[in-house]
C-alpha positions as CSV (number, residue, x, y, z in Angstrom):
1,X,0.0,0.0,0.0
2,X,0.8,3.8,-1.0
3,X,0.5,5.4,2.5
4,X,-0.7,9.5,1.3
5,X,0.2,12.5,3.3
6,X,-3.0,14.4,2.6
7,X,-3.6,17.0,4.5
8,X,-6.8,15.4,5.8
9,X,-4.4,12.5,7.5
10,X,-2.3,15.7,8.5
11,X,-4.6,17.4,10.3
12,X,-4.7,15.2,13.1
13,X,-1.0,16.6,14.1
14,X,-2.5,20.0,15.1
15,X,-2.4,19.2,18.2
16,X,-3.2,21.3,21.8
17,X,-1.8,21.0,24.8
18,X,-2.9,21.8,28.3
19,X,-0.3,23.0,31.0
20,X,1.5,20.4,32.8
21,X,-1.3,20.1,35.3
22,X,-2.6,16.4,34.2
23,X,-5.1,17.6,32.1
24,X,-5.3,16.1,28.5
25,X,-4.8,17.9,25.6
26,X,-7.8,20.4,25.0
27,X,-8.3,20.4,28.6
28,X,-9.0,23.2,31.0
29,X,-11.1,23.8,33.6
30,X,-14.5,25.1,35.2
31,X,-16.3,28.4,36.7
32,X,-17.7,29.5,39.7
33,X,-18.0,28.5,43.7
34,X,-15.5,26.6,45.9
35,X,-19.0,25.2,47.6
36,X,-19.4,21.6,46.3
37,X,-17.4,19.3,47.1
38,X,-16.5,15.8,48.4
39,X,-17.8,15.0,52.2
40,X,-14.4,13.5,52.4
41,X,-11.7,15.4,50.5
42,X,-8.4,14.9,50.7
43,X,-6.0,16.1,52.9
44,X,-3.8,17.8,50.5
45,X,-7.1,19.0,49.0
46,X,-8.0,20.9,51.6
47,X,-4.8,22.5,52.7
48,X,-4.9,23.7,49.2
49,X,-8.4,25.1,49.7
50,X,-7.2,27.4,52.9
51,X,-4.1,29.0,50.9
52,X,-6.1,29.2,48.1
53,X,-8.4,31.4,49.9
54,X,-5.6,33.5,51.4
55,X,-5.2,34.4,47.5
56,X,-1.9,32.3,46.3
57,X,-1.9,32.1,42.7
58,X,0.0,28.4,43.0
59,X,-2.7,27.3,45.2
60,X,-5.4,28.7,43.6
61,X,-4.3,26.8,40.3
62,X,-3.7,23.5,41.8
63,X,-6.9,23.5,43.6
64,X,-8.8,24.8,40.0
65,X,-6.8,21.3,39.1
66,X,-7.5,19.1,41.9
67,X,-11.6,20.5,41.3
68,X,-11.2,20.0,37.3
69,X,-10.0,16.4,37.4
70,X,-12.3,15.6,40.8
71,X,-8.9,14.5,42.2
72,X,-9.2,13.9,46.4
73,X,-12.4,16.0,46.1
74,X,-15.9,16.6,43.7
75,X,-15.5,17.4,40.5
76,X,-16.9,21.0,39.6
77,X,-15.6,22.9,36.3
78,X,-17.4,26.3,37.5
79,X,-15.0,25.6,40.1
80,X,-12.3,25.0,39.0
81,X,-13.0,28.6,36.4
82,X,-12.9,30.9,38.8
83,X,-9.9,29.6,40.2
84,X,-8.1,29.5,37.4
85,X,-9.2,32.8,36.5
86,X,-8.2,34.1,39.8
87,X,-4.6,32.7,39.6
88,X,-4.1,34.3,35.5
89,X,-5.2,37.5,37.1
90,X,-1.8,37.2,38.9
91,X,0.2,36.4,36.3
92,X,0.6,33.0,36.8
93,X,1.3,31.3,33.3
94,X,-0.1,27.5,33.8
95,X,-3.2,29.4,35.0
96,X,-3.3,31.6,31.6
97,X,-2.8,28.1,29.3
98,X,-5.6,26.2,31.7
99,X,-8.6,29.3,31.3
100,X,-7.6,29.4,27.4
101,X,-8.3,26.0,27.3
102,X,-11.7,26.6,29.9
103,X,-12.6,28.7,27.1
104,X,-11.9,26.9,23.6
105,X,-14.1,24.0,25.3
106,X,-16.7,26.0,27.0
107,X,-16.2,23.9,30.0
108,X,-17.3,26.0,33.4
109,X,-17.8,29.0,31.3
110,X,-19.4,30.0,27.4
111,X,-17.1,28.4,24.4
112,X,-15.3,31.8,23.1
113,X,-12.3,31.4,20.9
114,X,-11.3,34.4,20.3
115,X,-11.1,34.7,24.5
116,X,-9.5,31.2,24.3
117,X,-6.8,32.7,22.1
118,X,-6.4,35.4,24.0
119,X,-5.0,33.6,27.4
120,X,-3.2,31.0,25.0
121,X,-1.3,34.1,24.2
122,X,-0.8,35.7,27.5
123,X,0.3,32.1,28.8
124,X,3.0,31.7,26.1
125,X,4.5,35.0,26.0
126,X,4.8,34.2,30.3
127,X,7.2,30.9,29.3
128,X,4.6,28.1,29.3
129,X,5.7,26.0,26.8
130,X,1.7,24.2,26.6
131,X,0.8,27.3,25.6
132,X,3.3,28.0,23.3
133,X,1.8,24.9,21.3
134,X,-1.7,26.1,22.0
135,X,-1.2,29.9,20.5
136,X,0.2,28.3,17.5
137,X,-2.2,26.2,16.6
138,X,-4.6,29.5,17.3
139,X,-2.9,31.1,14.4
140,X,-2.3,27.9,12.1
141,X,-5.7,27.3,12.1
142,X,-6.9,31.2,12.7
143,X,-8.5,30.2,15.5
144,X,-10.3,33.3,17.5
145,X,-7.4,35.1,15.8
146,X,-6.6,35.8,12.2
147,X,-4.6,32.9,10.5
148,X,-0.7,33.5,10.8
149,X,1.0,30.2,9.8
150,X,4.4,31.8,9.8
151,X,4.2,32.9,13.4
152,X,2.3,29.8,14.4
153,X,5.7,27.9,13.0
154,X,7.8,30.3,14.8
155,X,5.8,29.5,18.1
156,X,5.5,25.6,17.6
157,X,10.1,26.0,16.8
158,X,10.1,27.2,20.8
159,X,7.8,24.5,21.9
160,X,9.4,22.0,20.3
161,X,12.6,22.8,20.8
162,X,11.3,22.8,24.9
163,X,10.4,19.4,24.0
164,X,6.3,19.6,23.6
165,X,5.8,16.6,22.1
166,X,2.7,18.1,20.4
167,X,4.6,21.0,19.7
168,X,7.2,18.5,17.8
169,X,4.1,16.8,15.7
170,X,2.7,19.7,14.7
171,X,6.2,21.8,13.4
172,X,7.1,18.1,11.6
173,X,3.2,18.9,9.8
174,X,4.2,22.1,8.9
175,X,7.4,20.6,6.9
176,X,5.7,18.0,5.7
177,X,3.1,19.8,4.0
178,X,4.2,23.1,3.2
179,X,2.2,25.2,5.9
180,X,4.5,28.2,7.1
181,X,7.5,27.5,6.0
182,X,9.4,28.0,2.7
183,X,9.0,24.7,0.9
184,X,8.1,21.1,1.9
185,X,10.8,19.3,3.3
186,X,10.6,15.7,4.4
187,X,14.1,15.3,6.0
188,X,13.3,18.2,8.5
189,X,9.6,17.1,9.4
190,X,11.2,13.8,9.5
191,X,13.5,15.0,12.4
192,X,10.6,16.5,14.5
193,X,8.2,13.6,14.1
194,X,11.1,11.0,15.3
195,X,11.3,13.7,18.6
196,X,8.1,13.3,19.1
197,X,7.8,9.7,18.0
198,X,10.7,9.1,20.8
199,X,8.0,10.0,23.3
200,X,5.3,7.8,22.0
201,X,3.1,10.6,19.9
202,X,1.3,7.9,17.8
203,X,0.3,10.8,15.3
204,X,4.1,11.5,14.7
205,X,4.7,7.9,14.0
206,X,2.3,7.2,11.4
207,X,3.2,10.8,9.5
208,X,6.3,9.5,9.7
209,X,5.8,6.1,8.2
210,X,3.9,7.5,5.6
211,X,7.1,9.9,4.3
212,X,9.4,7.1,5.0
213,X,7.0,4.5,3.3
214,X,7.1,6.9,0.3
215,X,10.5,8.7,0.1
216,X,11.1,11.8,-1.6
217,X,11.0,15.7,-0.9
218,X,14.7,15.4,0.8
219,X,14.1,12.1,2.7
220,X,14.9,8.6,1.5
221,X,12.1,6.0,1.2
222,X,12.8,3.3,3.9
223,X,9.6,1.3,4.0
224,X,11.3,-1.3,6.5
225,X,11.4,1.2,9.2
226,X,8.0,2.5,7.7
227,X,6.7,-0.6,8.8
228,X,7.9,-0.8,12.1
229,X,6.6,2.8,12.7
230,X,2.9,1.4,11.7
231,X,3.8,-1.9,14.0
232,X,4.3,1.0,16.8
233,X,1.1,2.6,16.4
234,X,-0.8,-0.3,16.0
235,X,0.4,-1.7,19.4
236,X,-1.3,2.0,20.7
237,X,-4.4,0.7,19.1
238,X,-3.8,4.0,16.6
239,X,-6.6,3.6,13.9
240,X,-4.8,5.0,11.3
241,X,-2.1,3.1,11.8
242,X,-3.9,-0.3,11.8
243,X,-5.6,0.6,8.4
244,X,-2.2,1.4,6.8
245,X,-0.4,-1.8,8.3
246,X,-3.3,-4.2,7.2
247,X,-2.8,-2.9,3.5
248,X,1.0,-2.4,3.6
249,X,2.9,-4.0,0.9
250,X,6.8,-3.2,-0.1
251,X,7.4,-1.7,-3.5
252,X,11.1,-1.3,-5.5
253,X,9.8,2.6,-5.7
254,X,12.8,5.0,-5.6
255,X,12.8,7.7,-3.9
256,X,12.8,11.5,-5.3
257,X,13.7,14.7,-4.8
């Protein structure tokens, strides 16, 4: 089988991050009152509640967390919002990448992109590197903000190069299909979807079978290692991937330039 690199496989490598709170990616958290919670929290749960009420920006975030994920206490998103908000009100970066995210999902508050986008921002230009990889995919896909793939490349570059695994997958999709950067090259996307691939981004793994499979645009065709790559993201149960390895055959196909 021909594996293609269409941008309609591609798109799967935009790919968001939340801050390195334990929430997935396109996570965030909830709105409103501290009030509802678990008879029995945790201990650590509600230490965090009394310094969060003192007005820490640290402990306000990681209760917002602890009430997002329902960790040692009840889950509430409204919560969890207001927390969060609280703590980006002071600066605090993880808590600026966190509301973005409360707000691209509309969870604990209205879904508002171009809001969404705006704390992406404010959390990447503060150093977090989730939100580096968030406000980039904002721009490549002119998300609550007008398209910019060119600074959406430079953005996904710092967040990669911070090791954002996302952040990896998604600068490899901009080489690999053009978006924001001079020409295609294979060789380069092929080096940021093997970092990524290194930490077990399934998405990065089968882009990266699929140029290998083929060959060409700088990179050699090496459909052994192809294969392995799909074996990879099969053992992830990665659909894609089992689709690919079912119908995978070896050609004697060259590679080009």
């Amino acid at each position: 089988m021909e594996l293609t690199s269409t941008m309609a496989a591609a798109a799967e490598a935009w790919r968001m991050r939340s801050h390195g709170g334990g929430m997935a990616a396109w996570r965030h958290g909830g709105c409103g009152a501290m009030a509802v919670v678990a008879e029995a929290e945790s201990t650590e749960v509600t230490a965090l509640r009394e310094s969060a009420w003192l007005g820490g920006p640290h402990c306000q975030n990681n209760l917002a967390v602890a009430l997002y994920n329902g960790r040692g206490c009840e889950k509430n998103l409204e919560a969890a919002f207001v927390l969060f908000r609280r703590a980006a009100a002071q600066g605090l970066a993880d808590a600026e990448c966190s509301l973005g995210s409360c707000y691209a999902h509309g969870e604990g508050v209205a879904q508002n992109d171009e809001n969404a986008a705006t704390f992406y921002r404010r959390s990447a230009q503060h150093g977090n590197i989730g939100g580096m990889n968030n406000w980039a995919t904002c721009l490549a896909q002119g998300t609550g903000v007008a398209q910019d793939l060119e600074q959406a490349v430079a953005w996904y570059r710092e967040a990669a190069e911070a090791g954002v695994a996302f952040a990896q997958t998604n600068l490899g999709n901009c080489y690999m299909t053009g978006a924001g950067v001079e020409e295609v090259d294979w060789n380069e996307a092929a080096v940021w979807f093997q970092e990524a691939a290194e930490q077990g981004e399934a998405i990065a793994e089968y882009n990266l079978a699929t140029m290998y499979n083929k060959g060409g645009h700088g990179l050699e065709q090496n459909q052994m290692y192809a294969r392995e790559l799909l074996i990879r993201g099969v053992n992830k149960k990665y659909a894609p991937a089992v689709e690919a390895l079912r119908n995978f055959r070896i050609t004697s196909r060259r590679s080009s330039a």
